[in-house]
mmJSON file of the N, C-alpha and C atoms, coordinates in Angstrom:
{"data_MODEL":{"atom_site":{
"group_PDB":["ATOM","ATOM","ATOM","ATOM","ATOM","ATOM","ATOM","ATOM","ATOM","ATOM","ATOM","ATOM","ATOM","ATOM","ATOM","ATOM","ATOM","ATOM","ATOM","ATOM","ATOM","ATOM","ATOM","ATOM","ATOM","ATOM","ATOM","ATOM","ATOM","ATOM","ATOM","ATOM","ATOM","ATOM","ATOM","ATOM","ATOM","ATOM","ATOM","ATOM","ATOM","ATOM","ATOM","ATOM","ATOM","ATOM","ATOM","ATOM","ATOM","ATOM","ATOM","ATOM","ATOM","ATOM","ATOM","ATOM","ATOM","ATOM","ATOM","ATOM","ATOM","ATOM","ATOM","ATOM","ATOM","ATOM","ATOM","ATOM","ATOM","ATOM","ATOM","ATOM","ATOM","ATOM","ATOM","ATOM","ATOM","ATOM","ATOM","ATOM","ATOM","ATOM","ATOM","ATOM","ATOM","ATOM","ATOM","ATOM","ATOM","ATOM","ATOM","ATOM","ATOM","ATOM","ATOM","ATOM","ATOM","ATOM","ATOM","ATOM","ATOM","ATOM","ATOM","ATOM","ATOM","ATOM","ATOM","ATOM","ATOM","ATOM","ATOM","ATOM","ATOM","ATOM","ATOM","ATOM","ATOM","ATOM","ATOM","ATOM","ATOM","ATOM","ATOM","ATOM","ATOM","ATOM","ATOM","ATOM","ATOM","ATOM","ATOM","ATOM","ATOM","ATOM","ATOM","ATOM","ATOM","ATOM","ATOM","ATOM","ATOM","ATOM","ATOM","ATOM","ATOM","ATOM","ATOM","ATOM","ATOM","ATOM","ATOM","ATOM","ATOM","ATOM","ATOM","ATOM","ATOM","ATOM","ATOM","ATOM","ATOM","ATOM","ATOM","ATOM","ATOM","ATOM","ATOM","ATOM","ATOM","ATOM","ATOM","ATOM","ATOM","ATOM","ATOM","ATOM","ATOM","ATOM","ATOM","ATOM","ATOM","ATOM","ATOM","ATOM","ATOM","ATOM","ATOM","ATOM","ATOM","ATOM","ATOM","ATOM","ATOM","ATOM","ATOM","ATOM","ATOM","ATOM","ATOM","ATOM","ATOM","ATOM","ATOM","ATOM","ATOM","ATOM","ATOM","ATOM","ATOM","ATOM","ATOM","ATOM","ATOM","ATOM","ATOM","ATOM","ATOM","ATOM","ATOM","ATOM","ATOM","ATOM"],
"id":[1,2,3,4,5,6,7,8,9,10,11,12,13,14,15,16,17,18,19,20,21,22,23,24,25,26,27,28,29,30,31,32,33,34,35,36,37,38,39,40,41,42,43,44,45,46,47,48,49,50,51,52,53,54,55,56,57,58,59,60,61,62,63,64,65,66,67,68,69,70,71,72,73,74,75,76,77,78,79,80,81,82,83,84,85,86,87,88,89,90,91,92,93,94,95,96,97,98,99,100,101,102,103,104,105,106,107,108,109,110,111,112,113,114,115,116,117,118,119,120,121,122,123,124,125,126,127,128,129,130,131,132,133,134,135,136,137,138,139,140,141,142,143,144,145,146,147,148,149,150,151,152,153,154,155,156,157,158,159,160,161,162,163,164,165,166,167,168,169,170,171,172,173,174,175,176,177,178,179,180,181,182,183,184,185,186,187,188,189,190,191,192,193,194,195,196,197,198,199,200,201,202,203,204,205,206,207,208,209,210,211,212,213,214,215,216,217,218,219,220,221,222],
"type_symbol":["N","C","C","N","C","C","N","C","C","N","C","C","N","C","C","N","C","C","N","C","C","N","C","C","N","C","C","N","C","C","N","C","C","N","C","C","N","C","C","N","C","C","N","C","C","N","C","C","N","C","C","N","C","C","N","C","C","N","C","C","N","C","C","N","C","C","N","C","C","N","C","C","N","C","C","N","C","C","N","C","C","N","C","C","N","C","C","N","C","C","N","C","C","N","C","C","N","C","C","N","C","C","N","C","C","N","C","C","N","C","C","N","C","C","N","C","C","N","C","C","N","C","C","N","C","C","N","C","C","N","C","C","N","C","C","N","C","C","N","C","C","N","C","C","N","C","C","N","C","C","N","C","C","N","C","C","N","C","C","N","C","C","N","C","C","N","C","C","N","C","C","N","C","C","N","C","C","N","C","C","N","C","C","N","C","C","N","C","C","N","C","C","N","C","C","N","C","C","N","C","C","N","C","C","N","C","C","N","C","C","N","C","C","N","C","C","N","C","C","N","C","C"],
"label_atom_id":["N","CA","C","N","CA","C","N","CA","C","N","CA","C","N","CA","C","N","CA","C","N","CA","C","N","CA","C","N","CA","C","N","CA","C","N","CA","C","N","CA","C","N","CA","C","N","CA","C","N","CA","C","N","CA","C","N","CA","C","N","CA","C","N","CA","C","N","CA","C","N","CA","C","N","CA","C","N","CA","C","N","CA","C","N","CA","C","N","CA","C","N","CA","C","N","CA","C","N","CA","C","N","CA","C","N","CA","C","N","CA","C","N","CA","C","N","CA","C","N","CA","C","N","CA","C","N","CA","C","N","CA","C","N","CA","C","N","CA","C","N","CA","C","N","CA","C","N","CA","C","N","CA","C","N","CA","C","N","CA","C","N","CA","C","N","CA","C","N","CA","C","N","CA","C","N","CA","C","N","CA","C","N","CA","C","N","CA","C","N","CA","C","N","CA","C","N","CA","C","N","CA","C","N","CA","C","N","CA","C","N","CA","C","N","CA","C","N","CA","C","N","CA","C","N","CA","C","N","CA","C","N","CA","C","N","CA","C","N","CA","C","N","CA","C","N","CA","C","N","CA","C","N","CA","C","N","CA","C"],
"label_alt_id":[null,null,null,null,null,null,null,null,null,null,null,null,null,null,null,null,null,null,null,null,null,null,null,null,null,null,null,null,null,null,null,null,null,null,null,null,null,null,null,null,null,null,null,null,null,null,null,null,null,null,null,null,null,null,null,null,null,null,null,null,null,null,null,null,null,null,null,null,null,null,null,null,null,null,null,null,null,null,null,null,null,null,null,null,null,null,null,null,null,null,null,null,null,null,null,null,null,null,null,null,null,null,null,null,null,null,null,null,null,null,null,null,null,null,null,null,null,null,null,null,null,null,null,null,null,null,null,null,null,null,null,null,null,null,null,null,null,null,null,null,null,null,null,null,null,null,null,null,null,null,null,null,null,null,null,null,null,null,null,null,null,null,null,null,null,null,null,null,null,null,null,null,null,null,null,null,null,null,null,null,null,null,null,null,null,null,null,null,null,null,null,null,null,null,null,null,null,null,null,null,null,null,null,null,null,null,null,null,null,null,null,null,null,null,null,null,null,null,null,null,null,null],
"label_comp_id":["UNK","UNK","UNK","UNK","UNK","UNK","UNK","UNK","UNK","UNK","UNK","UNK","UNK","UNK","UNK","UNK","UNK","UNK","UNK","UNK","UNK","UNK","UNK","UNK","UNK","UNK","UNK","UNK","UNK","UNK","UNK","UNK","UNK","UNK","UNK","UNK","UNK","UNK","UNK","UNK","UNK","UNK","UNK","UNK","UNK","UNK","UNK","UNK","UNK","UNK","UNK","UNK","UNK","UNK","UNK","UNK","UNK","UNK","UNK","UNK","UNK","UNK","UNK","UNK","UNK","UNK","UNK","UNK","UNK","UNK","UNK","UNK","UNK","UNK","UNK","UNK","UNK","UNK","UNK","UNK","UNK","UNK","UNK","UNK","UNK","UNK","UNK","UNK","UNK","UNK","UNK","UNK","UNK","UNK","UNK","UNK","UNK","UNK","UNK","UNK","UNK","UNK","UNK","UNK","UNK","UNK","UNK","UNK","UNK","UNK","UNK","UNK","UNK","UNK","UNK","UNK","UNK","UNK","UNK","UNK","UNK","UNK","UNK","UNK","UNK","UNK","UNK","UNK","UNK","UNK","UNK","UNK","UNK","UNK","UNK","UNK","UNK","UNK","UNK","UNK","UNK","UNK","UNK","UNK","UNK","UNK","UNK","UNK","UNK","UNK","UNK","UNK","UNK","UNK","UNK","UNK","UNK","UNK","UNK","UNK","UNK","UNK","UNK","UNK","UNK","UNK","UNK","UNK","UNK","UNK","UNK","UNK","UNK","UNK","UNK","UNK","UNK","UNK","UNK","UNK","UNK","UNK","UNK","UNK","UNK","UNK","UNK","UNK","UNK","UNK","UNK","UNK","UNK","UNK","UNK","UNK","UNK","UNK","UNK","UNK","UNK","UNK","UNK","UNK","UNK","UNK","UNK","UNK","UNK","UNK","UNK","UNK","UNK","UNK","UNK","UNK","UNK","UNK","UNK","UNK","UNK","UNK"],
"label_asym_id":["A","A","A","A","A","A","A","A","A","A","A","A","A","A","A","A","A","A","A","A","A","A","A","A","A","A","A","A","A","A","A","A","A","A","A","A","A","A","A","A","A","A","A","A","A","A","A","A","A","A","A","A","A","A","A","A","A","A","A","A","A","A","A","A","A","A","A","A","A","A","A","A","A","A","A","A","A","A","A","A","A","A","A","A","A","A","A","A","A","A","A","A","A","A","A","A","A","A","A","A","A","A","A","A","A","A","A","A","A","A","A","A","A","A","A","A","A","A","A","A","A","A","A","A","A","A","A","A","A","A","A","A","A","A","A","A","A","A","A","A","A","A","A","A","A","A","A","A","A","A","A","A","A","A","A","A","A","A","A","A","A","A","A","A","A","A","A","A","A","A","A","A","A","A","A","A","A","A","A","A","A","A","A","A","A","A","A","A","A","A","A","A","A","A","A","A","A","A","A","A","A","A","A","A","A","A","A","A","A","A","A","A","A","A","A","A","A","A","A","A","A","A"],
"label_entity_id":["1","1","1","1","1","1","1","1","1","1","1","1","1","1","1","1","1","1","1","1","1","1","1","1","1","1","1","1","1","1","1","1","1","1","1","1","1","1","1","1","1","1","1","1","1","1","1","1","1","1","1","1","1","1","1","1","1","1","1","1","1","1","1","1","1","1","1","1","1","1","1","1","1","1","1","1","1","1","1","1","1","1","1","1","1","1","1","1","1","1","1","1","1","1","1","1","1","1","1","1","1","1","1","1","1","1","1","1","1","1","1","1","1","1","1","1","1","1","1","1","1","1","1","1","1","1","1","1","1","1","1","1","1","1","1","1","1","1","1","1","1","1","1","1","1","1","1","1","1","1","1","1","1","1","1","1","1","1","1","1","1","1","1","1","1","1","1","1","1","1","1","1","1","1","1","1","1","1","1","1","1","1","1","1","1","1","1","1","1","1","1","1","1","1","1","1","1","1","1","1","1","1","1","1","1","1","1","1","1","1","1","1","1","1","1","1","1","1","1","1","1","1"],
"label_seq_id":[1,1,1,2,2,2,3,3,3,4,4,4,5,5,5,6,6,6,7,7,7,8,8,8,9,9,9,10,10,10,11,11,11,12,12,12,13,13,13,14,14,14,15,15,15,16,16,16,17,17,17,18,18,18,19,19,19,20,20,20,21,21,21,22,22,22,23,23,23,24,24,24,25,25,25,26,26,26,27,27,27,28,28,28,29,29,29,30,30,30,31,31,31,32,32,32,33,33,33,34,34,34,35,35,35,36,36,36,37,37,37,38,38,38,39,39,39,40,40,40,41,41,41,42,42,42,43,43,43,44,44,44,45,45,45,46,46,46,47,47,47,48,48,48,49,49,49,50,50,50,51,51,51,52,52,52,53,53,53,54,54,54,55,55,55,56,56,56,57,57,57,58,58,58,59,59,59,60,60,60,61,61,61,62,62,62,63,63,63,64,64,64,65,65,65,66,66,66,67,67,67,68,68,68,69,69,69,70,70,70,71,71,71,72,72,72,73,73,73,74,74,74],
"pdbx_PDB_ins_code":[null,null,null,null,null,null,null,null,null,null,null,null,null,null,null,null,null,null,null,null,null,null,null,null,null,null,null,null,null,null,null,null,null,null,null,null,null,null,null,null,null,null,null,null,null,null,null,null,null,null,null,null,null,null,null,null,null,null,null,null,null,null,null,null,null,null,null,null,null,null,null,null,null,null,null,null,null,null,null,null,null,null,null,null,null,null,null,null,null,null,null,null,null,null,null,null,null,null,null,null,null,null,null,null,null,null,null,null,null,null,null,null,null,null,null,null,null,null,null,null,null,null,null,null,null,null,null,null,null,null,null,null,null,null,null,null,null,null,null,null,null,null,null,null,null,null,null,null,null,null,null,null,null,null,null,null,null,null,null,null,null,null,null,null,null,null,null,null,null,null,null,null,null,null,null,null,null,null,null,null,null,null,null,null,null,null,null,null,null,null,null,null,null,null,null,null,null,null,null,null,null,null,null,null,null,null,null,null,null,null,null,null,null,null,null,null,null,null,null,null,null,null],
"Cartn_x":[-92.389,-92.91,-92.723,-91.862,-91.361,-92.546,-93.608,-94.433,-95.055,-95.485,-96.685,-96.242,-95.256,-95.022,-95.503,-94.548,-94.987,-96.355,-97.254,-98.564,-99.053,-99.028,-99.429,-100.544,-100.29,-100.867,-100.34,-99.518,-98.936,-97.784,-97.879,-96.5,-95.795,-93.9,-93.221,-92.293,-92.557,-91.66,-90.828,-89.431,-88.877,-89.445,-89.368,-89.692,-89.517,-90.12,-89.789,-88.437,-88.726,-87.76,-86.409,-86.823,-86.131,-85.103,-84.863,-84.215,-83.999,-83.783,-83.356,-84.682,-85.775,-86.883,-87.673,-89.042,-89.728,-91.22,-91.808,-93.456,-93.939,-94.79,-95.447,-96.675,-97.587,-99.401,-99.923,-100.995,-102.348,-102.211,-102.672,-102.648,-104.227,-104.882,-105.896,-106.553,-105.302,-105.361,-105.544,-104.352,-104.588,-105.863,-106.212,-107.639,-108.428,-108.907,-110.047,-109.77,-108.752,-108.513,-108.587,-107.926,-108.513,-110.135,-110.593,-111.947,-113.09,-112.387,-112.65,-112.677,-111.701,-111.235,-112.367,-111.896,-113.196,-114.78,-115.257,-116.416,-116.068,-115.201,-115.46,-115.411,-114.708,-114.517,-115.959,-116.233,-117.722,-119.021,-119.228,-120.097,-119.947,-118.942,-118.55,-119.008,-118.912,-118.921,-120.679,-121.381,-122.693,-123.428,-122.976,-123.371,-123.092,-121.902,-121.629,-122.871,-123.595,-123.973,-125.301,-125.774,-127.35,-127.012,-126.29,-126.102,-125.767,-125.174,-124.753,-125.418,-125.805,-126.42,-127.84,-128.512,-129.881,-130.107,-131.67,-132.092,-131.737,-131.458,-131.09,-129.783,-128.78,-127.758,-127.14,-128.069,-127.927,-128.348,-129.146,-129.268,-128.341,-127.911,-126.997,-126.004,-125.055,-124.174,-124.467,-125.476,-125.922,-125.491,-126.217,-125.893,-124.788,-124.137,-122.482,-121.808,-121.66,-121.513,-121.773,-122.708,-122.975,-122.225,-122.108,-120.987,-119.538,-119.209,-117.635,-117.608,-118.194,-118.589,-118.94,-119.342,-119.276,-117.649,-117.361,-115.908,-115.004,-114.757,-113.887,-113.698,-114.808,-115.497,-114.782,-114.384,-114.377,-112.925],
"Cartn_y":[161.835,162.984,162.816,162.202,161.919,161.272,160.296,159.522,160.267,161.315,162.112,163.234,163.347,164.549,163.569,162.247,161.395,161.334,161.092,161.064,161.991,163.065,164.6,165.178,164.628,164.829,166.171,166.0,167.589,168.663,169.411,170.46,171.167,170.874,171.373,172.964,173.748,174.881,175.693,176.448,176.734,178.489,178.532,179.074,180.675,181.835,183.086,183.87,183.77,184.697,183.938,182.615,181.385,180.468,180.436,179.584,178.033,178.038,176.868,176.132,176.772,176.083,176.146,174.954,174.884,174.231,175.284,175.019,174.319,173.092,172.225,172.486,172.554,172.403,171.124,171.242,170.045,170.717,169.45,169.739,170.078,170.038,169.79,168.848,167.163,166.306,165.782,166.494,165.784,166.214,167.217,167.565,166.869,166.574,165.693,164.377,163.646,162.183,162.432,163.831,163.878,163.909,164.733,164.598,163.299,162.685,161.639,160.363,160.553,159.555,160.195,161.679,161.981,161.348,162.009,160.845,159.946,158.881,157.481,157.043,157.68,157.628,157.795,159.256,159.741,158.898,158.404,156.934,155.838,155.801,154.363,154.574,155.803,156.039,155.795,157.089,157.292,155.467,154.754,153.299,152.526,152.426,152.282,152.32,153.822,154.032,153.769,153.125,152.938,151.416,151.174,149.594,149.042,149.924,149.25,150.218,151.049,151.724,151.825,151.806,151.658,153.429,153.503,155.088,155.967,155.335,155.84,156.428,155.471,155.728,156.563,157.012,157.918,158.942,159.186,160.333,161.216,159.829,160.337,160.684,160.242,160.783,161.678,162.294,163.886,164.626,164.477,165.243,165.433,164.184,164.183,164.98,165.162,165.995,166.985,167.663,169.317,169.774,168.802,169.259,169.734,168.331,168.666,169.397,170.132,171.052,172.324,172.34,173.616,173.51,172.938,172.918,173.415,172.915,172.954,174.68,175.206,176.628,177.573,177.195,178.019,178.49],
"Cartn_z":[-33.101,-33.794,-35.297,-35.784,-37.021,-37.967,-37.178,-37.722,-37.548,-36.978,-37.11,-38.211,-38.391,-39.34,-40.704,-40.922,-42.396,-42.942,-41.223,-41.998,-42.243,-41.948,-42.236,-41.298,-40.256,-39.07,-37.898,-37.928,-37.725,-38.256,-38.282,-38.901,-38.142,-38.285,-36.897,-38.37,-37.29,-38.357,-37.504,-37.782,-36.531,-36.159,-34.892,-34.383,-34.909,-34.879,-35.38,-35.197,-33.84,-33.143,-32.715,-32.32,-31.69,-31.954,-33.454,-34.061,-33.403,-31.899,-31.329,-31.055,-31.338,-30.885,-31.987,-32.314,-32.852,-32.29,-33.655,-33.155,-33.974,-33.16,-33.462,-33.254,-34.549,-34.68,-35.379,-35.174,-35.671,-37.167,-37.742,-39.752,-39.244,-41.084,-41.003,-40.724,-41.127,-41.357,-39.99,-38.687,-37.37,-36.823,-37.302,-36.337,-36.869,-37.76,-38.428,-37.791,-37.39,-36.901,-35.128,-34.705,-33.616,-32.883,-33.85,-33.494,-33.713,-34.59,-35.134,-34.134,-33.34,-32.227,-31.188,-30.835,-29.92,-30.101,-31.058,-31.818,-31.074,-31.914,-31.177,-29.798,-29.153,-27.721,-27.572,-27.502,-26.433,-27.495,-28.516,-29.217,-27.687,-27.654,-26.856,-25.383,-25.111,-23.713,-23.604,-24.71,-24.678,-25.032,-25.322,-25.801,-23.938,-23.593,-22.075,-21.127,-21.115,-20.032,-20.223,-21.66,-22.182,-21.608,-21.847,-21.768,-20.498,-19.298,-18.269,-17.154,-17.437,-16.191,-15.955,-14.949,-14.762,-14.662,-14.665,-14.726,-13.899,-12.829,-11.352,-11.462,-11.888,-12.249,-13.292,-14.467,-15.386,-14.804,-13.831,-13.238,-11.963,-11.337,-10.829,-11.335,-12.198,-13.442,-14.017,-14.141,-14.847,-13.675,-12.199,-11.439,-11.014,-11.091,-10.619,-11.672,-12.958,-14.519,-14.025,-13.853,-13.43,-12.59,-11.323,-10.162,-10.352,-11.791,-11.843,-12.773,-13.532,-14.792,-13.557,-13.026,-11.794,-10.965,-10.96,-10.304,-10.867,-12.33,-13.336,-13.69,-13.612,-13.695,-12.883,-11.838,-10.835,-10.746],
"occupancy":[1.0,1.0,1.0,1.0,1.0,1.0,1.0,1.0,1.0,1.0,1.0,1.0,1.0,1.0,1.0,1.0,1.0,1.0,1.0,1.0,1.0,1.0,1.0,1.0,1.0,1.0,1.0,1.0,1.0,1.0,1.0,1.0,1.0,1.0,1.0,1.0,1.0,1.0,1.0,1.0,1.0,1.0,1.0,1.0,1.0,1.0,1.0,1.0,1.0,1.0,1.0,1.0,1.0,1.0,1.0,1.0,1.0,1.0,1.0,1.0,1.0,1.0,1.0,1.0,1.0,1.0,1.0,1.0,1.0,1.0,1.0,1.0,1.0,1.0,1.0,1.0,1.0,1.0,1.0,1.0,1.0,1.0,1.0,1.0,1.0,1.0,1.0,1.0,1.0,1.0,1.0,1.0,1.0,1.0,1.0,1.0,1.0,1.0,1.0,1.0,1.0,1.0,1.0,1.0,1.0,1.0,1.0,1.0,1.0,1.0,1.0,1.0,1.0,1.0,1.0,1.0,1.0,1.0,1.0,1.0,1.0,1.0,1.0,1.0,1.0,1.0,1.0,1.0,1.0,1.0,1.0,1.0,1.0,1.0,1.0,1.0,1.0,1.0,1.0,1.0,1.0,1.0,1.0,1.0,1.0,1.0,1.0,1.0,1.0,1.0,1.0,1.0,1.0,1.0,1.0,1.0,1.0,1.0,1.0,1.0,1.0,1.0,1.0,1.0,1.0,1.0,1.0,1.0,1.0,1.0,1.0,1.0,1.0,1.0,1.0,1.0,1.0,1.0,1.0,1.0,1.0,1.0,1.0,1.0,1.0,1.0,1.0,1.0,1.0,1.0,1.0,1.0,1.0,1.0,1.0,1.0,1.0,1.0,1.0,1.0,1.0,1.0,1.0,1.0,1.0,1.0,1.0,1.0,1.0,1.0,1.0,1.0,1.0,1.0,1.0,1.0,1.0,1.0,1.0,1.0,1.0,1.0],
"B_iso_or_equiv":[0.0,0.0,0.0,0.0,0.0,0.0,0.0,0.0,0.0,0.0,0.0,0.0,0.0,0.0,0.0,0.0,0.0,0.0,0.0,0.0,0.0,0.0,0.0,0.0,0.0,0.0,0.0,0.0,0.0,0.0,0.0,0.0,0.0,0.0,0.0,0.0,0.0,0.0,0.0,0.0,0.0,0.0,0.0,0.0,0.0,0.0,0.0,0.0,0.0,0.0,0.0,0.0,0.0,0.0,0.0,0.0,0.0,0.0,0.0,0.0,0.0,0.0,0.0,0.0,0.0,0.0,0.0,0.0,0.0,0.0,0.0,0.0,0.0,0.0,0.0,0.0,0.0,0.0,0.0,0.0,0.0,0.0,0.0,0.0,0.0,0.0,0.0,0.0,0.0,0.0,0.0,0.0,0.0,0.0,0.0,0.0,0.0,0.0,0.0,0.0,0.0,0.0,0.0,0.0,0.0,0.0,0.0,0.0,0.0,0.0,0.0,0.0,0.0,0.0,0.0,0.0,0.0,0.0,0.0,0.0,0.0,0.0,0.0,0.0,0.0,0.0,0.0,0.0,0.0,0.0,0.0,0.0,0.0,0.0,0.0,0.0,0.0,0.0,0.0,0.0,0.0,0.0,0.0,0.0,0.0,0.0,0.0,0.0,0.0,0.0,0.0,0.0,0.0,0.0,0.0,0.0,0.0,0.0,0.0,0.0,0.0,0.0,0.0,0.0,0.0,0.0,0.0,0.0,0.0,0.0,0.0,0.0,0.0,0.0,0.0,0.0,0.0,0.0,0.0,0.0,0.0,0.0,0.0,0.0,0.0,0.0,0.0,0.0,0.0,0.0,0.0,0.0,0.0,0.0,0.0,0.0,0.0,0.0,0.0,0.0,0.0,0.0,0.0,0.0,0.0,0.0,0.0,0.0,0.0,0.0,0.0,0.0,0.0,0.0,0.0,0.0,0.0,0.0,0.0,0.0,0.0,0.0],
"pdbx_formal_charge":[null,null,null,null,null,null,null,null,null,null,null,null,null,null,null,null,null,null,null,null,null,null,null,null,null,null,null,null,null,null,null,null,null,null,null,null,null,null,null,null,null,null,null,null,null,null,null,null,null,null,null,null,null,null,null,null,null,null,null,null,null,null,null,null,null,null,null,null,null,null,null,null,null,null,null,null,null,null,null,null,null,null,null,null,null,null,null,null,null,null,null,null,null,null,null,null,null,null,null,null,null,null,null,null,null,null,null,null,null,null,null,null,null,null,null,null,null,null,null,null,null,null,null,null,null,null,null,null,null,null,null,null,null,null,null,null,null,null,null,null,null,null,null,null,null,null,null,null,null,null,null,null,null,null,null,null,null,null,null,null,null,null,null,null,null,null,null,null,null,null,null,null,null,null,null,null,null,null,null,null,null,null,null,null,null,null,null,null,null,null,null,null,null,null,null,null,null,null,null,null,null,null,null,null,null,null,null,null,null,null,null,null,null,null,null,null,null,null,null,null,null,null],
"auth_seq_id":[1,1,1,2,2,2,3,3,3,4,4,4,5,5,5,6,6,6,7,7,7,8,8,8,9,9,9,10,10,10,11,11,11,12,12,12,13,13,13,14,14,14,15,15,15,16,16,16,17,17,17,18,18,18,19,19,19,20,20,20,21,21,21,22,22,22,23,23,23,24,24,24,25,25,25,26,26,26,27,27,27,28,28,28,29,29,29,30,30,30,31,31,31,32,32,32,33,33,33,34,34,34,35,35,35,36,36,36,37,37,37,38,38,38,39,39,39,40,40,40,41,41,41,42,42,42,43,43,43,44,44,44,45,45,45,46,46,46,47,47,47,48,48,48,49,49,49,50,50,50,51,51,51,52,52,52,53,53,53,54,54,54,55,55,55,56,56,56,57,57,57,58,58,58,59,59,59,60,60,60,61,61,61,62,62,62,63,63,63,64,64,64,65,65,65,66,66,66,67,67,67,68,68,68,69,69,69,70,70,70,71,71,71,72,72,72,73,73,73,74,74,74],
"auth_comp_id":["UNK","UNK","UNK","UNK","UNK","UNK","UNK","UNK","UNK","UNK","UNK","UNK","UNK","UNK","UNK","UNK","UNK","UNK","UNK","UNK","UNK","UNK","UNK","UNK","UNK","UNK","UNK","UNK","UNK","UNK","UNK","UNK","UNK","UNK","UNK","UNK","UNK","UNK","UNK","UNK","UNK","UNK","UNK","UNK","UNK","UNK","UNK","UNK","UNK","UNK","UNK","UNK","UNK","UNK","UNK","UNK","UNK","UNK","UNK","UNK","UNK","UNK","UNK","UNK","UNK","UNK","UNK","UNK","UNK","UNK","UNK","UNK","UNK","UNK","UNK","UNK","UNK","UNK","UNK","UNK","UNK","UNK","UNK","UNK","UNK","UNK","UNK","UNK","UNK","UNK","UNK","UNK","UNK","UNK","UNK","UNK","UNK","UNK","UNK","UNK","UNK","UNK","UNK","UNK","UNK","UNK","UNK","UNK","UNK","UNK","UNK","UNK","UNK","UNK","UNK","UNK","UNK","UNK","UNK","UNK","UNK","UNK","UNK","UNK","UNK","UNK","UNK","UNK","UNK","UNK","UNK","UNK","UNK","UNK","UNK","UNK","UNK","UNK","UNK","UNK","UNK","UNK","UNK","UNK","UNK","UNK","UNK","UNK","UNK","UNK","UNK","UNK","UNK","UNK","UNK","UNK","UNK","UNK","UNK","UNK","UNK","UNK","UNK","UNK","UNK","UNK","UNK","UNK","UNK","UNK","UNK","UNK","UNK","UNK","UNK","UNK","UNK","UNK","UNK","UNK","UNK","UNK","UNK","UNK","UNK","UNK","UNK","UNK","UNK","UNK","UNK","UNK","UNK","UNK","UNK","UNK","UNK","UNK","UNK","UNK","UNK","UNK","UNK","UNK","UNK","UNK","UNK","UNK","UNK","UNK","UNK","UNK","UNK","UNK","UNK","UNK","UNK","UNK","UNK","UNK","UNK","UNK"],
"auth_asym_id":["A","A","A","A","A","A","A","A","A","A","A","A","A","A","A","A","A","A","A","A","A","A","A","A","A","A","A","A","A","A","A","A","A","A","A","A","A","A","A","A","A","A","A","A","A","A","A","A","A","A","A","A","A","A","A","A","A","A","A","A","A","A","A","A","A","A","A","A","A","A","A","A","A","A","A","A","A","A","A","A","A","A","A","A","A","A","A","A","A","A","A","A","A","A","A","A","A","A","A","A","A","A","A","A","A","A","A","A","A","A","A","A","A","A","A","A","A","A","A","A","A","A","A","A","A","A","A","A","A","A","A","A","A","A","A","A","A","A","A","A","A","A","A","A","A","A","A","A","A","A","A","A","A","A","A","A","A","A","A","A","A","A","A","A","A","A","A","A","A","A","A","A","A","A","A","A","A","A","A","A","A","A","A","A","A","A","A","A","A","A","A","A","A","A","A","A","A","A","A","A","A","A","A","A","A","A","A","A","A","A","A","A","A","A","A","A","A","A","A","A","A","A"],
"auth_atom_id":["N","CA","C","N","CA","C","N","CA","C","N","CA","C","N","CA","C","N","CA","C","N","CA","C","N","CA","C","N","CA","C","N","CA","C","N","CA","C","N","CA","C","N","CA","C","N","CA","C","N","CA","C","N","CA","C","N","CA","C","N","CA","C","N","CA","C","N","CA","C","N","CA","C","N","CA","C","N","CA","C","N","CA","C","N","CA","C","N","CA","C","N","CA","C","N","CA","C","N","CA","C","N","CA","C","N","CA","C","N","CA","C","N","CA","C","N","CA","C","N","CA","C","N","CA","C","N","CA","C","N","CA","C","N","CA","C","N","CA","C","N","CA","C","N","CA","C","N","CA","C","N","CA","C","N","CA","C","N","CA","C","N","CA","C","N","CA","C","N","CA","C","N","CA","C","N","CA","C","N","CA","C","N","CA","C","N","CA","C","N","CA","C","N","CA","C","N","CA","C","N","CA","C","N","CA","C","N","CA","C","N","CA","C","N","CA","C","N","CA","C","N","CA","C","N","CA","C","N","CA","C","N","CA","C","N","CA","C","N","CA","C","N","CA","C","N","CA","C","N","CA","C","N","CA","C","N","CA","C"],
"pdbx_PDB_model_num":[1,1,1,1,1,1,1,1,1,1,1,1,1,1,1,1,1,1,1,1,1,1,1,1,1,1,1,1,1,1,1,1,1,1,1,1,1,1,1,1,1,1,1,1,1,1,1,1,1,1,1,1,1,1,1,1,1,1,1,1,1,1,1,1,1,1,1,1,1,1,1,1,1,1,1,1,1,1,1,1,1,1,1,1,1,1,1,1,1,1,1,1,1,1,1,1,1,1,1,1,1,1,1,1,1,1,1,1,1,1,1,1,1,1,1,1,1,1,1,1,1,1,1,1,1,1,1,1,1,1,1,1,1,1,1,1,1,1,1,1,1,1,1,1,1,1,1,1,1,1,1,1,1,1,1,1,1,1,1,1,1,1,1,1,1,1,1,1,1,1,1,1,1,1,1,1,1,1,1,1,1,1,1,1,1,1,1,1,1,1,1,1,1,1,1,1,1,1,1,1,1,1,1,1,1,1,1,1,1,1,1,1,1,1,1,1,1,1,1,1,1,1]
}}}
């Protein structure tokens, strides 16, 4: 946690009420590198499935997506 505090990636402050405990959030700085990574992840994924899956197969992956996006829901 220490290296994430240096880079300014998150901020730990003690707790209100708690003294023995403290809360840890995202900077501005970690959310911008988090999403940033997201980006790159779902780039990589969306590049993946142009590149290795046939039409058939992108379709079944949509439909299979809706299913667990209906599951998740419930």
């Amino acid at each position: 946690m220490g290296l994430l505090i240096e880079q300014n990636l998150i901020t730990r402050r003690a707790h209100p009420t708690d003294r023995r405990k403290s809360l840890v959030e995202l900077s501005d700085a970690g959310r911008a590198a988090l999403e940033a990574e997201r980006g790159r992840r779902a780039g990589w994924l969306a590049q993946a499935i142009e590149a290795e899956l046939t039409d058939e197969e992108r379709a079944l992956l949509a439909k299979s997506a809706a299913l667990l996006e209906r599951l998740a829901t419930r």
